[in-house]
C-alpha positions as a LaTeX table, in Angstrom:
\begin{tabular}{lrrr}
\hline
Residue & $x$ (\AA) & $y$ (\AA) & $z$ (\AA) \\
\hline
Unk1 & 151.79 & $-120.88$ & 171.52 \\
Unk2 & 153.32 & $-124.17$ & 172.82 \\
Unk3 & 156.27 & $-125.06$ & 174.17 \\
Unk4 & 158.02 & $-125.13$ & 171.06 \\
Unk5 & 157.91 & $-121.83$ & 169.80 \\
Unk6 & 157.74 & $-120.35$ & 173.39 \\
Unk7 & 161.22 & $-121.99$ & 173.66 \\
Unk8 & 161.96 & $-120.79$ & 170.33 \\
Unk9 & 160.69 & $-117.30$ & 171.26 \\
Unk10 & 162.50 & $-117.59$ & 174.33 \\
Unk11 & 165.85 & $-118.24$ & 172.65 \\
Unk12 & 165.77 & $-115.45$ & 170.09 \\
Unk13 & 165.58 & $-112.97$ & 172.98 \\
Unk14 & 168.47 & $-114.02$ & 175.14 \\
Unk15 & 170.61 & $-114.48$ & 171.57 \\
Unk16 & 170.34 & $-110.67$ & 171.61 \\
Unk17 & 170.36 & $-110.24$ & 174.77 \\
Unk18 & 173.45 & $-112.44$ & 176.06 \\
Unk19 & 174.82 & $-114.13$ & 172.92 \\
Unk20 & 175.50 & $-117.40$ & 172.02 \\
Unk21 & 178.35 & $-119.13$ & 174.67 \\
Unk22 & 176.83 & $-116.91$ & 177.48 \\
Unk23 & 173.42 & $-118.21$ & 177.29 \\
Unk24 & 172.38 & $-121.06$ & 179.62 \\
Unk25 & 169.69 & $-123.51$ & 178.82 \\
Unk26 & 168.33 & $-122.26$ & 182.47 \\
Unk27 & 168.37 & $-118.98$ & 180.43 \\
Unk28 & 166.10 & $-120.22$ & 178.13 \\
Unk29 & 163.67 & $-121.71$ & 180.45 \\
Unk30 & 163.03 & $-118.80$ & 182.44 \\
Unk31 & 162.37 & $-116.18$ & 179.24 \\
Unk32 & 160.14 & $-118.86$ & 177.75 \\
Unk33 & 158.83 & $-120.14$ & 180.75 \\
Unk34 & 159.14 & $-123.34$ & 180.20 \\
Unk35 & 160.92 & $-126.28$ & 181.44 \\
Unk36 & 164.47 & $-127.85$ & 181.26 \\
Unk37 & 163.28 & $-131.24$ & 179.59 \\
Unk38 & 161.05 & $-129.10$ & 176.88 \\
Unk39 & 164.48 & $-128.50$ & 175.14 \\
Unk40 & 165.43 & $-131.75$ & 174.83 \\
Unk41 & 161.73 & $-133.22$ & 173.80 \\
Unk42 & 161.54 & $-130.43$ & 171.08 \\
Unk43 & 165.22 & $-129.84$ & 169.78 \\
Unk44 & 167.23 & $-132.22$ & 170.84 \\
Unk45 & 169.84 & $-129.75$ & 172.89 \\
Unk46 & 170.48 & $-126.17$ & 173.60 \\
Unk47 & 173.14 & $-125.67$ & 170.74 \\
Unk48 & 170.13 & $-127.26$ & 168.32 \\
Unk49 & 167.89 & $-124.28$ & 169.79 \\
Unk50 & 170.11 & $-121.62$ & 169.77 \\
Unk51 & 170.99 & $-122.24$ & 166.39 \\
Unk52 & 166.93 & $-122.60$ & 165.29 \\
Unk53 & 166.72 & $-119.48$ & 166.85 \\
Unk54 & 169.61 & $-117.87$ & 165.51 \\
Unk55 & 167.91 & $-118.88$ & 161.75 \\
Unk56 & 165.04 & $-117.50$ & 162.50 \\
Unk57 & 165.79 & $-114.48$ & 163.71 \\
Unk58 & 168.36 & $-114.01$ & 160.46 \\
Unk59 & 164.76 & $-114.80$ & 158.53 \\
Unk60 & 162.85 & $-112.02$ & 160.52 \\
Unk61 & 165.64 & $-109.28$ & 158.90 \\
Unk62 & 164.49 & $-110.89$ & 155.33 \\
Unk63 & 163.18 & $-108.76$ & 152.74 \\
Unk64 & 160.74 & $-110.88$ & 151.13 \\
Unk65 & 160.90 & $-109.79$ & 147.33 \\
Unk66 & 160.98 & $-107.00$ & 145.49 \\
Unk67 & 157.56 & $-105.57$ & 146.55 \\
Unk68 & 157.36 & $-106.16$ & 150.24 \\
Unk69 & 161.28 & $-104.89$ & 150.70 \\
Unk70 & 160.48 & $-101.18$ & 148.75 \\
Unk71 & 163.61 & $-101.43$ & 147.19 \\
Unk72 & 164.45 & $-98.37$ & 144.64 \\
Unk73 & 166.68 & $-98.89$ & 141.94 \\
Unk74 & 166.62 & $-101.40$ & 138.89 \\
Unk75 & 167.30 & $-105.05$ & 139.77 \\
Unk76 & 170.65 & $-105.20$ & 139.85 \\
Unk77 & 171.86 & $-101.94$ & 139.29 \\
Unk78 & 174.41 & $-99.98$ & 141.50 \\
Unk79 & 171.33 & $-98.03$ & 142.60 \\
Unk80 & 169.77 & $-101.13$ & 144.33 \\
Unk81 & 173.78 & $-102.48$ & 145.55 \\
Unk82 & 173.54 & $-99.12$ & 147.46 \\
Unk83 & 170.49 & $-98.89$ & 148.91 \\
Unk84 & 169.99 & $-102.64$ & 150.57 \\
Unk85 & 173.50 & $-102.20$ & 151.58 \\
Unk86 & 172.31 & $-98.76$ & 153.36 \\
Unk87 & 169.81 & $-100.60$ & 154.74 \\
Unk88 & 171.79 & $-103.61$ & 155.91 \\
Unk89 & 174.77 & $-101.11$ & 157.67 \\
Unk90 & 171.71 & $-99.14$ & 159.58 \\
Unk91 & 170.29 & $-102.68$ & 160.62 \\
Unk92 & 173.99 & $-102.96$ & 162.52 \\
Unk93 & 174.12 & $-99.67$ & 163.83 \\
Unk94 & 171.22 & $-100.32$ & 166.26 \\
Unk95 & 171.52 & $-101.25$ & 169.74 \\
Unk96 & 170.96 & $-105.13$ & 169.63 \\
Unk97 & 171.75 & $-105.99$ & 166.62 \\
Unk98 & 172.03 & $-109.44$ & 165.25 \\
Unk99 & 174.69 & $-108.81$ & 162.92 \\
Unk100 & 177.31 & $-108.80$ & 166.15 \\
Unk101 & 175.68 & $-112.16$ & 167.15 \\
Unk102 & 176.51 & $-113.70$ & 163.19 \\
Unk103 & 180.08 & $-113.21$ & 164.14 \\
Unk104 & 180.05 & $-114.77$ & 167.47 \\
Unk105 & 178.66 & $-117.86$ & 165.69 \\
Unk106 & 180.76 & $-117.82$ & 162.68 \\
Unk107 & 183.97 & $-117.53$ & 165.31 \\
Unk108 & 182.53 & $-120.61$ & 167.14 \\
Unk109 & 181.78 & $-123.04$ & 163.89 \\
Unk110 & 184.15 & $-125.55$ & 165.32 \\
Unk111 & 182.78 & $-125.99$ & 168.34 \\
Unk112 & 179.03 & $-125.97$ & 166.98 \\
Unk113 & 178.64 & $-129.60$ & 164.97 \\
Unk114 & 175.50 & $-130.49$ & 166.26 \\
Unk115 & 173.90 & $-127.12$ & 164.17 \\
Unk116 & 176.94 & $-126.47$ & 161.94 \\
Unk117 & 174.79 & $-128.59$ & 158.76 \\
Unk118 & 172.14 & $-126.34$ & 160.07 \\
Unk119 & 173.97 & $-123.06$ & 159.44 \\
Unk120 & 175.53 & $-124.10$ & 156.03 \\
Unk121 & 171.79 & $-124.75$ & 154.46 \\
Unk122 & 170.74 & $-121.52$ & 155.91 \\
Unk123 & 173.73 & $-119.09$ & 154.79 \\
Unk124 & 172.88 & $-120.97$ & 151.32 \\
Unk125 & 169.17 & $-119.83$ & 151.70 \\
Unk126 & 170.45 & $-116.70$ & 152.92 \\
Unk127 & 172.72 & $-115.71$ & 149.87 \\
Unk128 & 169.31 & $-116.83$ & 147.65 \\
Unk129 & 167.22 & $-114.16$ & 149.53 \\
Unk130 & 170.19 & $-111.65$ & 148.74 \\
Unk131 & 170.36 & $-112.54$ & 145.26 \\
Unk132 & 166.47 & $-112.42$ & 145.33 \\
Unk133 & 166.40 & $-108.88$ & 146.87 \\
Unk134 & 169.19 & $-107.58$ & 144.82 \\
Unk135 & 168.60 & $-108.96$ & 141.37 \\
Unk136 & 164.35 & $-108.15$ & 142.33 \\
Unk137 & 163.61 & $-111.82$ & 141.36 \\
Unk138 & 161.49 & $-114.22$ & 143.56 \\
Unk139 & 163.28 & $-116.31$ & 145.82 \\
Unk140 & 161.61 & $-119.35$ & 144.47 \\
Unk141 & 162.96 & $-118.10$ & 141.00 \\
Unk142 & 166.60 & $-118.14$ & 142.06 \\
Unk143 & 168.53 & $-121.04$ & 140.61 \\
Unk144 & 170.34 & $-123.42$ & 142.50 \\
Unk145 & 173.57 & $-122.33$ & 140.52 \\
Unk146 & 172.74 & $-118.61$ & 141.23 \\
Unk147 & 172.60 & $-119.60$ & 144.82 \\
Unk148 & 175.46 & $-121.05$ & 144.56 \\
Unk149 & 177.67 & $-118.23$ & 142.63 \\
Unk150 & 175.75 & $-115.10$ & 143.09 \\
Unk151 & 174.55 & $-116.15$ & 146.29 \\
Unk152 & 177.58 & $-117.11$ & 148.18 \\
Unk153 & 179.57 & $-113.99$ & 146.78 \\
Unk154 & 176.86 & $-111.98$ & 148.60 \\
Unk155 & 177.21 & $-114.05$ & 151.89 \\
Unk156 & 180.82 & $-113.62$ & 151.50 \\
Unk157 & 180.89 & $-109.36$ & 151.05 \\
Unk158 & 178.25 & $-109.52$ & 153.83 \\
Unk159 & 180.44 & $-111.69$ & 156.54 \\
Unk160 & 183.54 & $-109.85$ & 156.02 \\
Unk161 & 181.14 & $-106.28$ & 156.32 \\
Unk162 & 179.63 & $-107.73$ & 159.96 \\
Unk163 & 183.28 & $-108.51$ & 160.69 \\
Unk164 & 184.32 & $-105.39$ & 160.34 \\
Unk165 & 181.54 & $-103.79$ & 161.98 \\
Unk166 & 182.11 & $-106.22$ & 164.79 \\
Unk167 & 185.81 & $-104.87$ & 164.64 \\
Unk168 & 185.89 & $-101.35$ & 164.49 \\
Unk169 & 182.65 & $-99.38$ & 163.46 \\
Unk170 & 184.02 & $-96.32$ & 163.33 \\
Unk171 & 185.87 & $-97.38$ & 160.16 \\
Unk172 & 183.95 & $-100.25$ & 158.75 \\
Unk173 & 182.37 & $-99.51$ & 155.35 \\
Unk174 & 178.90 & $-97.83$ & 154.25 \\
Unk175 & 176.58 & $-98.19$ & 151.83 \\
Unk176 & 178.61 & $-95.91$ & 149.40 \\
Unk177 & 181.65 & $-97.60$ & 150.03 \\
Unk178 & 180.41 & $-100.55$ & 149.46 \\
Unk179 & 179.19 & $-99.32$ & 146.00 \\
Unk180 & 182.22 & $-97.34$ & 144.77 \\
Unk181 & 184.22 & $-100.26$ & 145.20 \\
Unk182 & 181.83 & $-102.82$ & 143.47 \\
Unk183 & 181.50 & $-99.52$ & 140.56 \\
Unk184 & 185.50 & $-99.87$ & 140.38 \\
Unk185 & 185.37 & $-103.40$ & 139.85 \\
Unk186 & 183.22 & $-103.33$ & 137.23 \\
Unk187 & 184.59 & $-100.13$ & 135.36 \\
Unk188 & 188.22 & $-102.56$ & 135.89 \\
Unk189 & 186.65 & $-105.83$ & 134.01 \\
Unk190 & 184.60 & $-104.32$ & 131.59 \\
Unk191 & 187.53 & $-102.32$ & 130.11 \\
Unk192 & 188.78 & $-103.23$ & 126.66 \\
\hline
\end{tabular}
C-alpha cells in the first residue's frame, strides 16, 4: 500500500476508535505511519480524510446484492424489512460500532463544508444500496428516482434508528419493531 490508503487505513481505525472531533491529524499519522504533509498531498485536509474514511468504512458494512448479502425473504416483502433490519440493529450492538460514529457526523454537518457535498452523494448512494438490498435488485439497476424516493425514505428510518440507538439502547427499536410498524402502515393505506 502507499501512502494514500495507509492514510486512509489509518483514518478508518481511529474513526472507531476516537471519533470524529477527537481525532488529530497527528492521530492519523502515527496509526498509518505516515507523515503530516501526506494528508495534505493526498486529500487536501484532515476533515477531507476523515470523511473518505468515514465513506468507506459505511461501504465495508454494504451488502452487495441479493446473493452476496444471503438475504431470506422475497424482495420486498416484510420478511426481508425484518431480517436486514435484524441485521443492521446487531451491526450497532457491537462494541465499535460505526453506527454511533454516523451520528457524531450527522450532529456536526455544519461545521463539516469541506466533506458535507461528500456526505450528501454518499447517503444518496447509500439509500440505493438499501433499496438494492431490500427490493433484491442490483444496485446498478436502481433508478435515479428510486434513489431518490425509496432510497432516501430508507436513509431517513435508518438515521432516526442510529439516533435512537445513540440515545438510549435499551429502548431503541428492533428488527420486529421496526416491521410491525411498517406492517401497520401498510394494513392503514391499503384499507378501503
Amino acid at each position: 500500500m502507499g501512502h494514500r490508503e495507509d492514510l486512509l487505513e489509518g483514518a478508518k481505525r481511529c474513526l472507531l476508535e476516537k471519533g470524529f472531533a477527537r481525532t488529530t491529524a497527528r492521530d492519523i499519522v502515527k496509526e498509518s505511519g505516515t507523515n503530516l504533509a501526506s494528508i495534505g498531498y493526498h486529500y487536501g485536509s484532515k476533515d477531507a480524510l476523515l470523511g473518505q474514511a468515514y465513506i468507506a468504512l459505511v461501504e465495508e458494512v454494504s451488502f452487495e446484492g441479493e446473493e452476496d448479502a444471503g438475504i431470506d425473504g422475497a424482495p420486498g416483502s416484510l420478511e426481508r424489512f425484518r431480517e436486514v433490519f435484524s441485521n443492521i440493529v446487531d451491526s450497532m450492538r457491537e462494541p465499535g460500532s460505526m453506527w454511533r460514529l454516523s451520528m457524531e457526523i450527522m450532529a456536526m454537518g455544519d461545521q463539516l463544508p469541506e466533506v458535507r457535498d461528500q456526505l450528501s452523494r454518499a447517503q444518496l448512494e447509500g439509500g440505493r444500496g438499501l433499496v438494492s438490498l431490500l427490493m433484491g435488485v442490483p444496485e446498478g439497476e436502481v433508478s435515479d428516482e428510486t434513489a431518490d424516493t425509496l432510497g432516501r425514505f430508507y436513509m431517513t428510518l435508518m438515521s432516526g434508528l442510529i439516533s435512537q440507538w445513540t440515545f438510549d439502547p435499551k429502548t431503541a427499536p428492533d428488527g420486529d419493531t421496526l416491521t410491525e410498524g411498517l406492517r401497520q402502515i401498510v394494513e392503514a393505506a391499503t384499507r378501503t
